[in-house]
C-alpha positions, 0 to 999 in steps of 0.5 A: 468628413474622413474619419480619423487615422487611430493612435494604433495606425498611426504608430505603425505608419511611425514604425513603417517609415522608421524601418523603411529609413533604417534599411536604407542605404544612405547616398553617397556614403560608402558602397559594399560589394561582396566578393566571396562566400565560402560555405564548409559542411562537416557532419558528425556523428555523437551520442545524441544524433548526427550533428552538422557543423557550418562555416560560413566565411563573407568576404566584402569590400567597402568603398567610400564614395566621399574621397 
C-alpha cells in the first residue's frame, strides 16, 4: 500500500501550484512588450561614503488581445 502524502507536502504542493497559476500569463488577455529601458548612474560623494544614485526608466506597451 503507498504511503500517505503529509499535511506539510501537501500544502506545499497547494503553494507550488498557486505560484505556478499567480506567474502565469493568462491567454488571451493583454500582451506587454517592453520597448525601452534607460539606466542613469550618478556617483556622489558625502560625508558618509560615496554614494550611488539610480534611475531606471521601463517603457512598455500593452496590447489587448480581446479587441
Amino acid at each position: 500500500m503507498p504511503e500517505r502524502k503529509g499535511l506539510m507536502r501537501s500544502l506545499g504542493e497547494f503553494v507550488g501550484h498557486i505560484a505556478h497559476a499567480v506567474k502565469t500569463p493568462a491567454k488571451g488577455q493583454t500582451e506587454k512588450r517592453e520597448v525601452r529601458r534607460e539606466v542613469e548612474l550618478e556617483e556622489r560623494e558625502t560625508n558618509q561614503g560615496k554614494v550611488t544614485l539610480r534611475r531606471t526608466t521601463i517603457e512598455e506597451i500593452e496590447v489587448d488581445r480581446e479587441q
